[in-house]
Structures are given as structure tokens and as C-alpha cells.
N, CA, C and O of each residue as an XYZ file, in Angstrom:
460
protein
N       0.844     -1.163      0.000
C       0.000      0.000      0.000
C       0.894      1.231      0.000
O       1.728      1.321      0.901
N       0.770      2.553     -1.267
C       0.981      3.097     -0.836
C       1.138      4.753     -0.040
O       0.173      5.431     -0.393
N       1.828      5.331      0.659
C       1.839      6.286      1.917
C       0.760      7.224      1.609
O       0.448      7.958      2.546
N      -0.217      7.447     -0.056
C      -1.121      8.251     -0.161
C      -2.438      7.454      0.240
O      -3.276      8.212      0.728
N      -2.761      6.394      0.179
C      -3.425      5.004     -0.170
C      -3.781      5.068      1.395
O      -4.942      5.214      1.777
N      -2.486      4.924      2.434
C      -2.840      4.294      3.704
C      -3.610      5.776      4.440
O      -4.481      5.690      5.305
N      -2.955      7.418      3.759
C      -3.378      8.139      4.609
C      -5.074      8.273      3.978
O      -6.077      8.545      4.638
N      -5.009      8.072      2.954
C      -7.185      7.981      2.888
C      -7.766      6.988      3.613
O      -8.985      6.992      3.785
N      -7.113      6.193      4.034
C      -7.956      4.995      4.339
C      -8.173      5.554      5.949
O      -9.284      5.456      6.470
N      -7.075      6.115      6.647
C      -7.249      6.843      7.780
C      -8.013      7.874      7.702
O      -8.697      8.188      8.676
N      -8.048      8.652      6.448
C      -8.731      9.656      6.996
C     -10.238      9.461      6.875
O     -10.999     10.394      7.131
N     -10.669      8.300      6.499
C     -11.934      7.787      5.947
C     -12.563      7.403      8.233
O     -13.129      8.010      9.141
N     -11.923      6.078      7.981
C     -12.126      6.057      9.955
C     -12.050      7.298     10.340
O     -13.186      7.764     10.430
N     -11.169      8.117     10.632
C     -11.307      9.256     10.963
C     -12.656     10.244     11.019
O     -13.264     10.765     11.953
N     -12.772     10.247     10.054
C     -14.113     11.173      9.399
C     -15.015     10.583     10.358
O     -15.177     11.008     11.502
N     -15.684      9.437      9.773
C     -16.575      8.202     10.455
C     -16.479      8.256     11.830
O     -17.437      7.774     12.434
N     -15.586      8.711     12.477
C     -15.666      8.612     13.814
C     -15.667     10.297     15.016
O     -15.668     10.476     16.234
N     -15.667     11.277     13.679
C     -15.909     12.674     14.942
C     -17.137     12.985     14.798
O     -17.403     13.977     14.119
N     -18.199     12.205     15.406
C     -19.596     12.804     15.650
C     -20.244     13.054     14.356
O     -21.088     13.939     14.217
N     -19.731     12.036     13.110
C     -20.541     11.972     12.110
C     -21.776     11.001     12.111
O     -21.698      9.845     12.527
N     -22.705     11.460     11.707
C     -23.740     10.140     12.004
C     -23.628      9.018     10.967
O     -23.744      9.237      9.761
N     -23.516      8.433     11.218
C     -22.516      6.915     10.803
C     -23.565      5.952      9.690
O     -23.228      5.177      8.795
N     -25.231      6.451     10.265
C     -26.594      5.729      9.398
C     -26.231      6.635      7.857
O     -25.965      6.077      6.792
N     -26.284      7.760      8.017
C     -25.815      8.247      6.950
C     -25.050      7.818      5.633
O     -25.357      8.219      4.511
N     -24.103      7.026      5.894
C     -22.602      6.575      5.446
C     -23.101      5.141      5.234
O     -22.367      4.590      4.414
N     -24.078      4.332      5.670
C     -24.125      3.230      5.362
C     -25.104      2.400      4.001
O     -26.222      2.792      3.669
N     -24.611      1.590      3.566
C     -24.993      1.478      2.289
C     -26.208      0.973      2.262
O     -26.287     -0.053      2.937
N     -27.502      1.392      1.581
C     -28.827      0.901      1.655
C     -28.928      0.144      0.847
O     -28.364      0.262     -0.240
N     -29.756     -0.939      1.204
C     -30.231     -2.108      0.404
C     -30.990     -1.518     -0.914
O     -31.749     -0.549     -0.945
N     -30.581     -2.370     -2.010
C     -31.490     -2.006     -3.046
C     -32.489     -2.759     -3.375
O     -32.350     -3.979     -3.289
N     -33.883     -2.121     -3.886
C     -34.787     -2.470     -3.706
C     -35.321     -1.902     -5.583
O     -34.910     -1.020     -6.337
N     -36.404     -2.968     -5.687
C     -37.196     -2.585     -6.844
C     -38.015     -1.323     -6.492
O     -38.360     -1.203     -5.317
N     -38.457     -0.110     -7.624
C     -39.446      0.556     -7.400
C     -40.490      0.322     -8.158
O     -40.264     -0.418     -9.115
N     -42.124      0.923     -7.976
C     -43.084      0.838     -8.185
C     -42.864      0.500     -9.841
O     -42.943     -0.601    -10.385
N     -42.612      1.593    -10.351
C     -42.548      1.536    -12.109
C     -41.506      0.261    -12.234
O     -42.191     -0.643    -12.712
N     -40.240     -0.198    -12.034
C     -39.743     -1.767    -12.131
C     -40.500     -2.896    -11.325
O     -39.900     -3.967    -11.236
N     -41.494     -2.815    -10.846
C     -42.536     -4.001    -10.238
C     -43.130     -3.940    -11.547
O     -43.050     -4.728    -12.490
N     -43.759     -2.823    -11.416
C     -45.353     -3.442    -13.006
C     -44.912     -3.065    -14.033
O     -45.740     -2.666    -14.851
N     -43.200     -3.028    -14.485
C     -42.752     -3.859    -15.442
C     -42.238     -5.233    -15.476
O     -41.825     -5.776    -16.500
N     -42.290     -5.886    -14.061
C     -41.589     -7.139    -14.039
C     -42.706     -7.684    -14.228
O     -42.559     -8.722    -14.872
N     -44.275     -7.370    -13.842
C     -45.227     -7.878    -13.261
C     -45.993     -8.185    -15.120
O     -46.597     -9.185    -15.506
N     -45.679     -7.013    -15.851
C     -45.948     -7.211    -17.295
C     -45.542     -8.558    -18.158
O     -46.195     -9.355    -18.832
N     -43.735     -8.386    -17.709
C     -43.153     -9.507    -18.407
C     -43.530    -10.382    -18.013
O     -43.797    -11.228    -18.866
N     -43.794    -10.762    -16.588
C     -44.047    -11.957    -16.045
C     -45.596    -12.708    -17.007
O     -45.776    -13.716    -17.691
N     -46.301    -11.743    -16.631
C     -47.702    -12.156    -17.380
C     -47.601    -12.724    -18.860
O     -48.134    -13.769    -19.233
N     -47.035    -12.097    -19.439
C     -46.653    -12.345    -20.530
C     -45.569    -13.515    -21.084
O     -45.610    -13.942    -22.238
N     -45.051    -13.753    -20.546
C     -44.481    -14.824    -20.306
C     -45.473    -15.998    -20.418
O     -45.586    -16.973    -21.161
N     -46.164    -15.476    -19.333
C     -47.329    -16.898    -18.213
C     -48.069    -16.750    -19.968
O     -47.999    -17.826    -20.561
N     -48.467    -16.056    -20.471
C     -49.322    -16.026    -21.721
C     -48.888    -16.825    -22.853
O     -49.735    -17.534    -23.398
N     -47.467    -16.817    -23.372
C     -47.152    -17.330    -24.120
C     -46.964    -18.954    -23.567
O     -46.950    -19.810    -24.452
N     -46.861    -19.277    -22.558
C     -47.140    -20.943    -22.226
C     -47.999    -21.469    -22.337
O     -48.061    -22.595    -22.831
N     -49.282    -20.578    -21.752
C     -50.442    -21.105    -22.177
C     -50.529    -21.840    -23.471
O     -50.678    -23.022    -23.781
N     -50.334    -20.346    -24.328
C     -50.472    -20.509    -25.700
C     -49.924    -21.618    -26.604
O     -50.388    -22.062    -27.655
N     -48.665    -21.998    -25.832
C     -48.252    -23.138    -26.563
C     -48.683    -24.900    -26.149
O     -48.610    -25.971    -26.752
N     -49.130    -24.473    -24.845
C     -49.994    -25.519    -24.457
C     -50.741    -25.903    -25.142
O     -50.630    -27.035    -25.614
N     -52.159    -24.783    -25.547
C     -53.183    -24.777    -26.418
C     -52.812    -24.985    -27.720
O     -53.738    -25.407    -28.412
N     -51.878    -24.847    -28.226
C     -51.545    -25.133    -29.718
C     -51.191    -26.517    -29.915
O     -51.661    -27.101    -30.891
N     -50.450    -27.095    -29.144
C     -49.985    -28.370    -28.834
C     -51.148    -29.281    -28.380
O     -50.966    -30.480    -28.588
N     -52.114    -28.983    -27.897
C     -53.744    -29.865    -27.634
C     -54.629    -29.299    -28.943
O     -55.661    -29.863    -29.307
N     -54.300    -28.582    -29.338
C     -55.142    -28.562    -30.965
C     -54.327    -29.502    -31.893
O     -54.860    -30.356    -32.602
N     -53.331    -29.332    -31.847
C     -51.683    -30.011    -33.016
C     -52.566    -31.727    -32.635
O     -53.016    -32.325    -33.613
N     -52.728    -32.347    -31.278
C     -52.915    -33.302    -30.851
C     -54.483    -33.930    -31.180
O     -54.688    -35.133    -31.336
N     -55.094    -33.320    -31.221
C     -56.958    -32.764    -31.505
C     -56.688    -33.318    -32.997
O     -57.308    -34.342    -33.283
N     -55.976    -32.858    -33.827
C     -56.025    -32.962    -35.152
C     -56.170    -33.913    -35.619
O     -57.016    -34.299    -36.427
N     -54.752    -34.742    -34.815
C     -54.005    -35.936    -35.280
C     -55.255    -37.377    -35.076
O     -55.534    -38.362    -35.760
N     -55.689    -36.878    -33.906
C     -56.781    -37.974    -33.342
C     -57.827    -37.413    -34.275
O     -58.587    -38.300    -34.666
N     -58.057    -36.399    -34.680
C     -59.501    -36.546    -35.791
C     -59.399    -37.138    -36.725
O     -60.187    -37.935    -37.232
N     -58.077    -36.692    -37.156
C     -57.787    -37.722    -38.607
C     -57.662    -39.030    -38.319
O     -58.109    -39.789    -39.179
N     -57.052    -39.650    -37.093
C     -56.816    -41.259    -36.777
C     -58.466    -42.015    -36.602
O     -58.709    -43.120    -37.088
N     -59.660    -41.070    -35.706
C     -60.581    -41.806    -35.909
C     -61.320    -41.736    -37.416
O     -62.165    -42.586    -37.697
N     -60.996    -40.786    -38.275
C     -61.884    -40.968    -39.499
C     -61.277    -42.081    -40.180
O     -61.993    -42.822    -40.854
N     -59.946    -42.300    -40.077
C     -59.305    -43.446    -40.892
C     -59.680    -44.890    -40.312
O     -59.616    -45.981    -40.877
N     -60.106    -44.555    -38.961
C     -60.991    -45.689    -38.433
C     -61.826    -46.066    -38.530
O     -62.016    -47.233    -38.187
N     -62.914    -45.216    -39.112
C     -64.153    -45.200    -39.526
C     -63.820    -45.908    -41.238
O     -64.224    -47.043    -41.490
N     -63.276    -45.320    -41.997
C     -62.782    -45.756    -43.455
C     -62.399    -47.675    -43.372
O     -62.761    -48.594    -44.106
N     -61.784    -47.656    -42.494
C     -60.969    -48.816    -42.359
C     -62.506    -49.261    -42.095
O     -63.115    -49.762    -43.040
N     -63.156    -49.098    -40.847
C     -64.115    -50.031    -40.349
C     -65.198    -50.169    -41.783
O     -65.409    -51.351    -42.052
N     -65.817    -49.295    -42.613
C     -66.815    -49.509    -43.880
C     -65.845    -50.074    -44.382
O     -66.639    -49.790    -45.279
N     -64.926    -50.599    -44.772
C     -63.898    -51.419    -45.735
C     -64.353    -52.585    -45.510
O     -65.023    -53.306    -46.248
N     -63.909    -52.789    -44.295
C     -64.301    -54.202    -43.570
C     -65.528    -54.900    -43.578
O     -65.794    -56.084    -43.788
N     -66.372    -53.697    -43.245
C     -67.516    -54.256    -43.621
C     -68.003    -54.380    -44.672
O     -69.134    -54.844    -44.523
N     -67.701    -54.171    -45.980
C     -67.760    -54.354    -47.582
C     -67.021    -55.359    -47.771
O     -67.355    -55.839    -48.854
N     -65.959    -56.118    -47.184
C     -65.361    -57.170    -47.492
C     -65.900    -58.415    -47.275
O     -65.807    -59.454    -47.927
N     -66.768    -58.014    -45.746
C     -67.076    -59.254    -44.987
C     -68.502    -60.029    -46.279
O     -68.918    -61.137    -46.619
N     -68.748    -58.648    -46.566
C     -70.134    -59.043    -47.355
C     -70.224    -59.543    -48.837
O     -71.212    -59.932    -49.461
N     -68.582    -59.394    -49.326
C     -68.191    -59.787    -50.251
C     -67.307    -60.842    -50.034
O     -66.605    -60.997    -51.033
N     -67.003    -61.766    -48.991
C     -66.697    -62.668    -49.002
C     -67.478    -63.610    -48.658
O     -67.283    -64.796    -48.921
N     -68.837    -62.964    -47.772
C     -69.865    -63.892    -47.582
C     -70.859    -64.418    -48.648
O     -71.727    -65.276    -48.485
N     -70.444    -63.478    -50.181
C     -70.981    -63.495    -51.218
C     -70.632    -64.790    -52.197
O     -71.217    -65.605    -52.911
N     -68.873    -64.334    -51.624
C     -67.958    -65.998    -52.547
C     -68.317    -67.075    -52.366
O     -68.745    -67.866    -53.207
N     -68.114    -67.303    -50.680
C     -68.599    -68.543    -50.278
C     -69.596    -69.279    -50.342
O     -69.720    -70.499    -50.240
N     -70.496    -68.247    -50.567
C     -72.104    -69.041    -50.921
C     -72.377    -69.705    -51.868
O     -73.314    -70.503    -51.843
N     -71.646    -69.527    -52.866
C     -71.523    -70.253    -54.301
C     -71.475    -71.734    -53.684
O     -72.293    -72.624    -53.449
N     -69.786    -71.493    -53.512
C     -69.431    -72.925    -53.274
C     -70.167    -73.593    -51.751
O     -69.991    -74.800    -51.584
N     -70.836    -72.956    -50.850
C     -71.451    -73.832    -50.349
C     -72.934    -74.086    -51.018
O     -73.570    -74.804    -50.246
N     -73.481    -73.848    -51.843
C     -74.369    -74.090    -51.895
C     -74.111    -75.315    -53.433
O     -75.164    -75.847    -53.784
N     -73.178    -75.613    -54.044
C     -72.551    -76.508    -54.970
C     -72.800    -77.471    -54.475
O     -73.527    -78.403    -54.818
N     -71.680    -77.149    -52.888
C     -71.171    -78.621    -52.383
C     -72.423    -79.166    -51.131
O     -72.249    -80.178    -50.452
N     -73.782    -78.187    -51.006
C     -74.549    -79.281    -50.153
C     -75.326    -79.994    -50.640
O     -75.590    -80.080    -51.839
N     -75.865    -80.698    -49.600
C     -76.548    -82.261    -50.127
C     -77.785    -81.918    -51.276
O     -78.114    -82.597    -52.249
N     -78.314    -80.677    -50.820
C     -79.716    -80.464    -51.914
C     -79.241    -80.358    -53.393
O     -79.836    -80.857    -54.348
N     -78.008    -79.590    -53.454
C     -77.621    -79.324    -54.785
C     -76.818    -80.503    -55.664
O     -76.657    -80.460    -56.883
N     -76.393    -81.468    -54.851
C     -75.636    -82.570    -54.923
C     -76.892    -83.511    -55.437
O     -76.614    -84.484    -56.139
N     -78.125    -83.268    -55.136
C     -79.351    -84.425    -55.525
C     -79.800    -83.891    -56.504
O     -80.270    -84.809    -57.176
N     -80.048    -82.367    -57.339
C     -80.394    -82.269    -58.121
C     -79.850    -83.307    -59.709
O     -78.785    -83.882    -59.935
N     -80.973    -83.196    -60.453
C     -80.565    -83.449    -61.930
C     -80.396    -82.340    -62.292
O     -80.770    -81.320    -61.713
N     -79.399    -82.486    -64.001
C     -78.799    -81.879    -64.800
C     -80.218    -82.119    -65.594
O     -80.638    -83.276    -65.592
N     -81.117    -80.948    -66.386
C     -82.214    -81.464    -67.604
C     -81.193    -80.761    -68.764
O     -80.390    -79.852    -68.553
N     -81.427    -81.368    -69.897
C     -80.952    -81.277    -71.145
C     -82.318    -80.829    -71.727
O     -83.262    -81.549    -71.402
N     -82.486    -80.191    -72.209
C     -83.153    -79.505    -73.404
C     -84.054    -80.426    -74.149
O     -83.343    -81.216    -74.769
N     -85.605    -80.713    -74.399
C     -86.096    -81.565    -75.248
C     -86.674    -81.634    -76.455
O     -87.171    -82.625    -76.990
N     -86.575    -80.375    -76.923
C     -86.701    -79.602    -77.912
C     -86.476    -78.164    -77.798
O     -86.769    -77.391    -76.886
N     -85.665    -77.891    -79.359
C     -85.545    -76.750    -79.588
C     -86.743    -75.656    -80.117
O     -87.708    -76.393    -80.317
N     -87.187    -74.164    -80.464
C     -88.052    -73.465    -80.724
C     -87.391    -72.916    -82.634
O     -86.397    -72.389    -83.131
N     -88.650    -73.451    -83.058
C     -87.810    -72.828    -84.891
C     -88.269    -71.709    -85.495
O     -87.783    -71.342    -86.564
């Protein structure tokens, strides 16, 4: 330290100590004021707003996906059911070939033609 250095630092105690009031000299806490509150209080809100918002966009984004998944469910399900009715269509052929009633019929041949 040096000899200019050490005599401020004395004359600082010094000062501080002949019947100066000492509350004076001491450093006050800092604190927000009114106008930096209800600007923090703005951002804050706003903030809180834009989460929402992406919440809600993200349950619509989700809303979508499931509207389109049940209509393709619905598509899929009338498919199915057009198949079932077209395969219940095939089979009838051949069961009705291979049961016993159709198995007893005769074949008629023609016994005259029309001239």
C-alpha cells in the first residue's frame, strides 16, 4: 500500500468517527421501485401467456391428429364391412354346390328346340 493510499484509508475512519452520524454513510439495500414491479409484473404475465399458448396449440396439433386417426378408423371399419359381405358373397356359391340339396339335383338337357 501506498503512503497516499494508507493516509485515505485513515482519513476515511477518521471522518466516520468525529460525531458523524454513521446511518448516513451506510450502504442501503437495493430495492425494486413501483414503475420496475409493473414492469416485471408485465413480463411476467406475458411470459405466463405465451405458455399457455403453446400448451393450447400443442392440444389442438394433438386434436387434429386424433380426428384424422378416428376418421381413418371409420374408413378402415366400412372397408371391412364391404369385405365381410363380399366374401360372404364368394362362399355361398361354393357352399351351396357342395350341399346335399344341390348334390341331388338333376342336370335337364333340353327336349326340344323353338324354330
Amino acid at each position: 500500500m501506498t503512503y497516499s493510499s494508507s493516509l485515505a484509508v485513515g482519513r476515511q475512519n477518521a471522518f466516520n468517527n468525529r460525531g458523524q452520524n454513521a446511518v448516513t454513510f451506510r450502504k442501503r439495500d437495493r430495492s425494486l421501485g413501483p414503475i420496475s414491479n409493473t414492469i416485471m409484473l408485465i413480463v411476467l404475465a406475458c411470459v405466463l401467456g405465451l405458455l399457455y399458448l403453446t400448451q393450447v396449440t400443442k392440444t389442438n396439433a394433438y386434436g387434429y391428429k386424433v380426428n384424422s386417426l378416428l376418421e381413418q378408423q371409420q374408413q378402415l371399419k366400412s372397408e371391412h364391412d364391404d369385405l365381410e359381405v363380399a366374401s360372404a358373397r364368394l362362399q355361398s356359391l361354393a357352399r351351396v354346390q357342395n350341399s346335399d340339396a344341390a348334390k341331388a339335383m338333376v342336370s335337364v338337357a333340353p327336349a326340344a328346340t323353338i324354330q
